[in-house]
C-alpha positions as CSV (number, residue, x, y, z in Angstrom):
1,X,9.3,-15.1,2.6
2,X,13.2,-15.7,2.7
3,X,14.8,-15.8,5.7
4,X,18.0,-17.5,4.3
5,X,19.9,-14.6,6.3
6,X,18.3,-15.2,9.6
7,X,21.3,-17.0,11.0
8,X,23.7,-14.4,10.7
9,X,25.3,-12.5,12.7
10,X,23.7,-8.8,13.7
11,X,27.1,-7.4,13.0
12,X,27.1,-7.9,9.5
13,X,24.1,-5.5,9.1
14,X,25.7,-1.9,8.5
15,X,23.4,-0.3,10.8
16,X,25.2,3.0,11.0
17,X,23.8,3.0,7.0
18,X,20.1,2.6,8.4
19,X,20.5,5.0,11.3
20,X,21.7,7.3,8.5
21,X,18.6,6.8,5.8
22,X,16.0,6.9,8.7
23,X,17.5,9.7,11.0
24,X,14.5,12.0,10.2
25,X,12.0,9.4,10.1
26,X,9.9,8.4,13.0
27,X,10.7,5.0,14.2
28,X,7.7,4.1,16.4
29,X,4.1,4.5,15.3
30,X,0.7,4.0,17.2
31,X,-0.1,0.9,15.6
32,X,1.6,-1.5,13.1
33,X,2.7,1.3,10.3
34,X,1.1,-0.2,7.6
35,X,-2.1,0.3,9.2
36,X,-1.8,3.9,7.6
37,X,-3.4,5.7,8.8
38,X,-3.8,4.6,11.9
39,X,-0.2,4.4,12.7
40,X,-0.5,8.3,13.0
41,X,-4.0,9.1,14.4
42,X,-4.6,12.4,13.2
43,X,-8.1,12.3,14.1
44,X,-10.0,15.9,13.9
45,X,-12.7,16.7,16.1
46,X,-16.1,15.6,14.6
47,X,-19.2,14.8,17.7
48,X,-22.3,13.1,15.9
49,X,-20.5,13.0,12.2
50,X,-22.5,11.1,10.1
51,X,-20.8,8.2,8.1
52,X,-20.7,8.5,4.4
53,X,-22.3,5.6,2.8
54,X,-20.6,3.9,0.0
55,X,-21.5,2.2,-3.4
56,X,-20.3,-1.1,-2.4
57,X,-21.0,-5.0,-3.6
58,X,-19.9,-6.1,-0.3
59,X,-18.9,-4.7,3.3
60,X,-16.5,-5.4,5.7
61,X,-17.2,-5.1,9.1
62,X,-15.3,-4.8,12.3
63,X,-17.3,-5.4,15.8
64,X,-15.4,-4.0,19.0
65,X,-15.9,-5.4,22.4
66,X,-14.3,-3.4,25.5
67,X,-14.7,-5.8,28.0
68,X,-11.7,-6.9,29.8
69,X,-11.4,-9.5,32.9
70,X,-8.0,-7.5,33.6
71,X,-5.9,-5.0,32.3
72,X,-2.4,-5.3,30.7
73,X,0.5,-2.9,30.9
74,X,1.1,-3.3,27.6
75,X,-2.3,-2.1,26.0
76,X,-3.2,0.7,24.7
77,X,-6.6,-0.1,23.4
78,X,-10.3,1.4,24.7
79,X,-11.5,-1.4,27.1
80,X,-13.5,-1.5,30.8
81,X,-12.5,-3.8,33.5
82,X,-14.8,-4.6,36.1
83,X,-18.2,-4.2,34.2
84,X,-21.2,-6.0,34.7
85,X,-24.2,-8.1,33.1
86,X,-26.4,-5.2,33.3
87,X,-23.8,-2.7,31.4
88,X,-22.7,-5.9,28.8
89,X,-26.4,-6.2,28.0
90,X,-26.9,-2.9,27.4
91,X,-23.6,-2.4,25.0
92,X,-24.9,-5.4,23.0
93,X,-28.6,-3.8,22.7
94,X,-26.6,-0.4,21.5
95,X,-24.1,-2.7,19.0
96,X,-27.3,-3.8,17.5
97,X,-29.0,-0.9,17.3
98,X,-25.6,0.6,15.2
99,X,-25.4,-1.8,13.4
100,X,-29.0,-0.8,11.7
101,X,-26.6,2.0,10.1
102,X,-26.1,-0.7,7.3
103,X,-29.0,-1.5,5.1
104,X,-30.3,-4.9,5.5
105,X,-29.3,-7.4,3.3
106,X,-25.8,-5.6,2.4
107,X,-23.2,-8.9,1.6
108,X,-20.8,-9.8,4.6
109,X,-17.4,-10.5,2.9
110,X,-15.6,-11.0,5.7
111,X,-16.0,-9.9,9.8
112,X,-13.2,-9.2,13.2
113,X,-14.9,-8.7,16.3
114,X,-11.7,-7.5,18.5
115,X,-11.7,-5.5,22.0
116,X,-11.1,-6.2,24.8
117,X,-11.8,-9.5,25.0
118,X,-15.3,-10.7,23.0
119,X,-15.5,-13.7,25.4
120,X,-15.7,-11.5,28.1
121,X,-19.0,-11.4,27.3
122,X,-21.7,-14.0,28.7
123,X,-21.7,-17.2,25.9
124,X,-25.9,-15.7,25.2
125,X,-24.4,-12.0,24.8
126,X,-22.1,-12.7,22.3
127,X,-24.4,-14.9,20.4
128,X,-26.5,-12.0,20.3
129,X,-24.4,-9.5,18.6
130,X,-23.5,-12.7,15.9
131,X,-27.1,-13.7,15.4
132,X,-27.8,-10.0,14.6
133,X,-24.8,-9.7,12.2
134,X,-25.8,-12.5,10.2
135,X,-29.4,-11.4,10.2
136,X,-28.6,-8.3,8.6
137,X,-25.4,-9.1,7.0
138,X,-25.8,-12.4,5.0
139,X,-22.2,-13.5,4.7
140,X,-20.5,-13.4,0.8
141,X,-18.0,-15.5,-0.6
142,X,-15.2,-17.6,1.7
143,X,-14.0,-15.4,3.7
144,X,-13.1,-16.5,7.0
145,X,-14.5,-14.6,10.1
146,X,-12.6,-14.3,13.2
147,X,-13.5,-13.5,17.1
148,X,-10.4,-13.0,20.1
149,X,-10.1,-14.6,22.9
150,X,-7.9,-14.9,26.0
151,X,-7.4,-18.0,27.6
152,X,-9.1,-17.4,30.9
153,X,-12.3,-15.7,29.1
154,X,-13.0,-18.5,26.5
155,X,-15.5,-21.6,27.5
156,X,-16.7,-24.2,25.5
157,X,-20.3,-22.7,25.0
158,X,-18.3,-19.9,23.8
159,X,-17.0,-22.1,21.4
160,X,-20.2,-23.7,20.7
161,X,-22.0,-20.1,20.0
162,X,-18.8,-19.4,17.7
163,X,-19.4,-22.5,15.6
164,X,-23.0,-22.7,15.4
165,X,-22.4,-18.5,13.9
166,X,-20.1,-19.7,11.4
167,X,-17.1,-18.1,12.8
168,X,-13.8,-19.8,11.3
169,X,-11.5,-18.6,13.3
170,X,-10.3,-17.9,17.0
171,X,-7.2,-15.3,17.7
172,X,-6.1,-15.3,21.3
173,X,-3.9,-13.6,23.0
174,X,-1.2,-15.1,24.8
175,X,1.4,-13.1,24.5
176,X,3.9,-15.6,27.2
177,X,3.5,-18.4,28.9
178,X,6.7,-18.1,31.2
179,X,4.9,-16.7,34.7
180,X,7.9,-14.4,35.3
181,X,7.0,-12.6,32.4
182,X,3.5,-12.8,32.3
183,X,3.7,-11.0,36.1
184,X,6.4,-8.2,34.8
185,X,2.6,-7.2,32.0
186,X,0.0,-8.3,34.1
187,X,-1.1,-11.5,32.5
188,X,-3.8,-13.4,34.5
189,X,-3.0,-16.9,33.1
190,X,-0.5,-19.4,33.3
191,X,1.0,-21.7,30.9
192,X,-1.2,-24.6,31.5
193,X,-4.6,-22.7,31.5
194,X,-3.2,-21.6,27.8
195,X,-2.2,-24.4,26.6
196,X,-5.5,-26.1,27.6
197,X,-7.2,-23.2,26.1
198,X,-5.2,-24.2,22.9
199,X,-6.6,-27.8,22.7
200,X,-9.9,-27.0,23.4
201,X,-9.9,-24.4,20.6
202,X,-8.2,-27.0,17.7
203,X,-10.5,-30.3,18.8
204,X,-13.2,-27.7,18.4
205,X,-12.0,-27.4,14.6
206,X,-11.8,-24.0,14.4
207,X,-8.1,-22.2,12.8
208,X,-6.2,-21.2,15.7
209,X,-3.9,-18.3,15.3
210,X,-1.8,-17.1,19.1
211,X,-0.4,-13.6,20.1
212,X,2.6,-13.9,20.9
213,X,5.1,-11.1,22.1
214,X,8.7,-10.2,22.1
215,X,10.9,-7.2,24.3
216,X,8.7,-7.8,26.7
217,X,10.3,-6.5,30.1
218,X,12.6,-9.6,31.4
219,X,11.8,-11.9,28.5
220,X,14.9,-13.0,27.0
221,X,15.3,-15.5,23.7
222,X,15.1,-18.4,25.4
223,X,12.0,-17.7,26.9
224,X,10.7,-16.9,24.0
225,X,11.6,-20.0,22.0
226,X,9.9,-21.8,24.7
227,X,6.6,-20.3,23.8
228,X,6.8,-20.9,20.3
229,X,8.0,-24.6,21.0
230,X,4.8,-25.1,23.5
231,X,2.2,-23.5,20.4
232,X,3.8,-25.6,18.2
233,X,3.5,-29.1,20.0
234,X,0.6,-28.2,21.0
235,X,-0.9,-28.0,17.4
236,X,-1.4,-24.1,16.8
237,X,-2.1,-23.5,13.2
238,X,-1.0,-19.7,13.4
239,X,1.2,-17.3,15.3
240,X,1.5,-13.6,15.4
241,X,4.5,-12.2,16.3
242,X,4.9,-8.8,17.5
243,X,7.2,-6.7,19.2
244,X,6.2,-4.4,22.5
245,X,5.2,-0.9,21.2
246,X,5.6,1.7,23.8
247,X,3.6,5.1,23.9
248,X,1.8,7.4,26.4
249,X,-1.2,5.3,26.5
250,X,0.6,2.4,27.8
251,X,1.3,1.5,31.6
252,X,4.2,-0.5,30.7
253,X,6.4,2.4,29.3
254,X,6.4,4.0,32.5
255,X,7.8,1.5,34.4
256,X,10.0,-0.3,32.0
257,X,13.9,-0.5,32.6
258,X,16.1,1.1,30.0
259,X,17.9,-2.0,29.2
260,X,14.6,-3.1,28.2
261,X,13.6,-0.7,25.0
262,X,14.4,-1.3,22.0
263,X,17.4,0.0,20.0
264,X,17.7,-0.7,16.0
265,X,20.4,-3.7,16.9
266,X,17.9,-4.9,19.2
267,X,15.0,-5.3,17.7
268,X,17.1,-6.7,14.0
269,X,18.7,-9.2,16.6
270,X,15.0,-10.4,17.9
271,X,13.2,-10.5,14.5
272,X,16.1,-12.4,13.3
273,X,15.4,-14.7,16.2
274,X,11.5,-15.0,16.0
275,X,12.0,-15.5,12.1
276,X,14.4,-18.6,12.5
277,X,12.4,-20.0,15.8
278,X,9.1,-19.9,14.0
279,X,11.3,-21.5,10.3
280,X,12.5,-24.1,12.9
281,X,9.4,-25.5,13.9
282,X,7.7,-25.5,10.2
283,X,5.9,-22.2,10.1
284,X,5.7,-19.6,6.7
285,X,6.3,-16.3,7.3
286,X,3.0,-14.8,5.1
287,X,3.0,-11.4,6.4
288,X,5.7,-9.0,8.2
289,X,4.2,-10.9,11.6
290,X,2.6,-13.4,11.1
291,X,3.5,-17.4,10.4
292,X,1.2,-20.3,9.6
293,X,1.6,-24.0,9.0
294,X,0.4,-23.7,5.0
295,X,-0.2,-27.5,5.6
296,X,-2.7,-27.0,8.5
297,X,-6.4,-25.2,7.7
298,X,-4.6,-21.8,9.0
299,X,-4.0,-21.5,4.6
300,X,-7.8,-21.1,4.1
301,X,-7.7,-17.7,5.9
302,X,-6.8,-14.7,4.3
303,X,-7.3,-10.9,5.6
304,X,-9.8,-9.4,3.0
305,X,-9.3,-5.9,1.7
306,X,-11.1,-2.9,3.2
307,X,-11.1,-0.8,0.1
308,X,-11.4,-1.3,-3.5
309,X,-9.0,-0.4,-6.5
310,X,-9.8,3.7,-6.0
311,X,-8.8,3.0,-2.5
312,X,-12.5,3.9,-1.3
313,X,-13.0,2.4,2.0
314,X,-16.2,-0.2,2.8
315,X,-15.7,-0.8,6.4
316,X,-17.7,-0.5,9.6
317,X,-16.6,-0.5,12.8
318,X,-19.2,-0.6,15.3
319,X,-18.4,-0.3,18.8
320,X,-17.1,2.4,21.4
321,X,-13.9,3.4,19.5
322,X,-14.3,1.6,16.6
323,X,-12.5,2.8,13.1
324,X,-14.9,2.9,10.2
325,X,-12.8,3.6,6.8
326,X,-15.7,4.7,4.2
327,X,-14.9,6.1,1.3
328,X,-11.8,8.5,1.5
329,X,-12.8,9.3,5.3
330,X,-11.4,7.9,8.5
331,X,-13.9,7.9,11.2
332,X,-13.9,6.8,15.1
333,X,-16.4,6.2,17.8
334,X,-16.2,8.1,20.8
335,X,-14.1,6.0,23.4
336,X,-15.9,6.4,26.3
337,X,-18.3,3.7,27.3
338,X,-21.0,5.5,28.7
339,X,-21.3,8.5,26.2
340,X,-20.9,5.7,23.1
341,X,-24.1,3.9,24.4
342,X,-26.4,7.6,25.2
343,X,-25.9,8.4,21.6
344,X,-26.8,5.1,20.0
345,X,-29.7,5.1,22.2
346,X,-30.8,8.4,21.5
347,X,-30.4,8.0,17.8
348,X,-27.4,10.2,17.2
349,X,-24.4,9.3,15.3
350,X,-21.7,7.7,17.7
351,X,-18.9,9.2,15.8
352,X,-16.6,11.7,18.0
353,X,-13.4,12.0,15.5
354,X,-12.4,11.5,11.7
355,X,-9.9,11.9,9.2
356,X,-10.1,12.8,5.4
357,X,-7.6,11.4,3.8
358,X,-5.4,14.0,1.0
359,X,-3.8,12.5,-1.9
360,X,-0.3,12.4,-0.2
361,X,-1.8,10.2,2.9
362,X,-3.7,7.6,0.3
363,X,-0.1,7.2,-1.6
364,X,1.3,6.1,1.7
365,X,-1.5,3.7,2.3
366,X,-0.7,2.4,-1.0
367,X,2.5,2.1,-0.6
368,X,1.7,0.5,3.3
369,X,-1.0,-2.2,1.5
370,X,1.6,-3.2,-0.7
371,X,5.7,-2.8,0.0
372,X,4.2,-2.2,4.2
373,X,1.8,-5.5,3.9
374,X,4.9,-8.2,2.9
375,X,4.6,-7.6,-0.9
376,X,6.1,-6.2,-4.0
377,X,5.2,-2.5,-5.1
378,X,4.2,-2.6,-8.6
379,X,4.9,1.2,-10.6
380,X,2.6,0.5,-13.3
381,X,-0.1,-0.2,-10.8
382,X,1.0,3.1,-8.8
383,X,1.0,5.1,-12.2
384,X,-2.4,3.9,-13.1
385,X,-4.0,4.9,-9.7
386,X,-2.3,8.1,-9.3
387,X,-1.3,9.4,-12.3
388,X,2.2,10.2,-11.5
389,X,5.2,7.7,-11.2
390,X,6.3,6.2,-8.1
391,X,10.2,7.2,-8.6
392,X,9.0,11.1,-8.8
393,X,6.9,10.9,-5.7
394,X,9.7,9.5,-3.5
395,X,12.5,10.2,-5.4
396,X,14.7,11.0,-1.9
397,X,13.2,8.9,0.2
398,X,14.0,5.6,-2.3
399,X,17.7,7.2,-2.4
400,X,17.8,6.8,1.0
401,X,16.3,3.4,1.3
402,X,18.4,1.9,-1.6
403,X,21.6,3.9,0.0
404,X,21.4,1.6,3.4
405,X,20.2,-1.9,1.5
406,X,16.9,-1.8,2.2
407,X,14.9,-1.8,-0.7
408,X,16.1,-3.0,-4.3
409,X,13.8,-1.9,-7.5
410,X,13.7,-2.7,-11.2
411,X,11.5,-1.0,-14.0
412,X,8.6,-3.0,-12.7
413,X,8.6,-2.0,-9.2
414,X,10.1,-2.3,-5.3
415,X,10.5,-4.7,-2.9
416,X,12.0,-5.1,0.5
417,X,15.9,-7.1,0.4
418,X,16.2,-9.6,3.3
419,X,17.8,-6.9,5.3
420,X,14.8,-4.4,4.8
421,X,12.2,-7.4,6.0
422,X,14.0,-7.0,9.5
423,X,12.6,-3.7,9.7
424,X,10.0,-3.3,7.5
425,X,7.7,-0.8,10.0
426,X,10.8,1.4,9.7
427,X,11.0,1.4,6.1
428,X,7.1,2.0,5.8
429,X,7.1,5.0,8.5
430,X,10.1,6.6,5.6
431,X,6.8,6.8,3.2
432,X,4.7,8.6,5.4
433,X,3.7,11.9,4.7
434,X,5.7,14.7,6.0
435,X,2.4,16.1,8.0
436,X,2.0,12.3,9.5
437,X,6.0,12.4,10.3
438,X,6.0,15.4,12.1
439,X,2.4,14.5,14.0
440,X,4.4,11.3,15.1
441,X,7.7,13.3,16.2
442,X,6.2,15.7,18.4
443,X,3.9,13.3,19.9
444,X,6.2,10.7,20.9
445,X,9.9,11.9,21.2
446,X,10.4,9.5,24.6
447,X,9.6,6.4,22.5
448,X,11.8,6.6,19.3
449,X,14.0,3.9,18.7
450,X,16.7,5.8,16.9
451,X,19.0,8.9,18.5
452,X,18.6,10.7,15.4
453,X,15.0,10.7,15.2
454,X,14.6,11.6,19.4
455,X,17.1,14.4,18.5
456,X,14.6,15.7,15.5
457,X,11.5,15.1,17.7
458,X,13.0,16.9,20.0
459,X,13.8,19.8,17.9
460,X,10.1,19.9,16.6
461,X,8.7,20.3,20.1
462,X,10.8,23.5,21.2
């Protein structure tokens, strides 16, 4: 990507232009926007659904592991500190028995296993859940699989179990390595005990990809250029750069100062930053936040598609509160521990929620693959899947966008301009549906980054 205009000033942006072309749009989502449509969770209640299954060559799965050694402010995903080997053992026998969901023999293209932290689990635990993926799920193609870590959990027979399962890649979550930020979210490691984590990951050859975080409370640009200086000397192939997303599920929103949020100049001034630290020290931006040294094995991986052309979903998610998109349905665990693992083990369906997705929500997941995923929108592709042209569908909403110089088209399709890659969630929360936009507006008026859209939320909720 370009980031020729990283360097100048914030001023130069006409931001009053933005506020105006997003003032009824929602401006924070639950997740990355243009994981649509997870961004707005509009999950109906569904106990024991049971999944559709699909006509696919291939599957991807997702495997999620709860465990955590501690608890950050800053997350809001389903995890359990404190458990022990007797409740890990028995999640792993009920992962197993999910995962029997899929017929055997159904191609792997390409796996996550996420949490919580996977090397929570004892090294024999998690080879257990990988030996049983493999077993049943002979891998397809090249397609790089990938496990988390943190950089107290992982251990070298970790890494050993990882490598001897074929797993390609390690993403861990650092998130800082300053210790007066790391106490101000809870972190329970230190510089040094990540950057040792770092070199035991690389001599292990595995791609090494880092979390890092920005707007974290008392993190300032220095601090954060620090970080990325210390991945990058250190040999990191990867870094994901994200910014603190606040919501009710967080601990970190209720404690956080109000010169710590985010405003729209704020967060262009910081991705501005991130983009020229990470250009600095020889890292491509690939996707809205993530950079890689192309040079380094980090090229070989590439995120996999979940769906095919028709937008027919082929992933499973097993796990308490895993996401399975199958077909044009949405569907999600049940996110307690205790009640995930009685209905595996009693042979019900572990489902507790799902969503079927209308015609208007697979548009904006379209359009969140595409423009929302760091590419160009083609509107002969649109046409062809829909049957309708792009410029009809979101005739207002490309007014807007065009109006404050953030998207420029031509008769072949859209992209983002270098201004609208600065906030690029923003511009894919304007495609949501209306139904997804007022979902997100009522839910979370406290957390918008915008006046205008805290004033409409407001107005929605009374």
């Amino acid at each position: 990507m370009d980031n020729s205009e990283t360097s100048a000033s914030v001023s130069e942006i006409d931001l009053k232009r933005i506020e105006k072309a997003l003032e009824s749009t929602p401006t924070v989502a639950y997740t990355a926007p243009h994981d649509y449509p997870h961004g707005a969770p509009m999950f109906q209640s569904s106990p024991c659904a049971e999944r559709e299954r699909v006509d696919a060559d291939q599957m991807r799965l997702y495997i999620h592991i709860p465990f955590c050694n501690y608890a950050c402010s800053f997350c809001c995903y389903a995890k359990r500190v404190g458990a022990n080997v007797e409740q890990k053992t028995r999640y792993v026998q009920a992962l197993k028995k999910e995962l029997e969901w899929v017929e055997p023999g159904t191609p792997l293209s390409q796996f996550f296993m996420g949490g919580g932290t996977p090397t929570a689990l004892p090294p024999e635990l998690l080879d257990e859940v990988l030996e049983a993926i493999v077993s049943r799920m002979p891998y397809s193609g090249d397609g790089v699989h990938t496990v988390e870590t943190s950089p107290e959990s992982i251990t070298g027979e970790h890494l050993r179990v990882l490598k001897n399962r074929d797993v390609g890649r390690v993403s861990m979550g650092i998130q800082s390595m300053q210790e007066e930020v790391l106490d101000t979210v809870r972190r329970g490691h230190g510089q040094e005990t990540a950057l040792d984590a770092c070199q035991e990951i690389i001599d292990a050859g595995f791609i090494l990809n880092i979390d890092l975080m920005y707007g974290l409370p008392g993190q300032e640009e220095d601090t954060f250029y620090r970080d990325f200086e210390l991945a990058a000397r250190q040999g990191v192939h990867a870094v994901t750069a994200y910014n603190l997303r606040l919501n009710e599920y967080t601990a970190v929103a209720r404690t956080i100062d109000e010169h710590d949020r985010f405003d729209l100049a704020r967060l262009v001034r910081w991705r501005r930053f991130v983009c020229a630290t990470a250009n600095e020290f020889g890292y491509t931006q690939t996707r809205w936040h993530t950079f890689k040294k192309m040079d380094s094995i980090a090229a070989r991986h590439q995120r996999l598609p979940v769906s095919g052309e028709d937008l027919r979903g082929y992933q499973l998610g097993i796990g308490m509160s895993a996401r399975s998109s199958l077909g044009h349905v949405v569907y999600r665990n049940h996110k307690g521990l205790n009640t995930y693992m009685e209905r595996v083990e009693s042979g019900q369906s572990p489902v507790e929620e799902q969503i079927t997705l209308r015609e208007d929500d697979l548009k904006t997941q379209y359009i969140a693959r595409t423009l929302g995923d760091g590419n160009s929108l083609s509107f002969d592709d649109y046409e062809a899947t829909f049957g309708t042209p792009f410029t009809a569908d979101f005739r207002d909403t490309l007014q807007r966008l065009q109006y404050a110089g953030l998207v420029e088209d031509d008769s072949r399709g859209m992209s983002l301009t270098n201004t609208g890659k600065l906030v690029y969630d923003l511009v894919t929360l304007s495609f949501y549906p209306e139904h997804a936009k007022q979902w997100l507006l009522e839910r979370m008026p406290d957390y918008q980054l915008l006046e205008g859209a805290a004033q409409t939320a407001q107005m929605t909720t009374h």
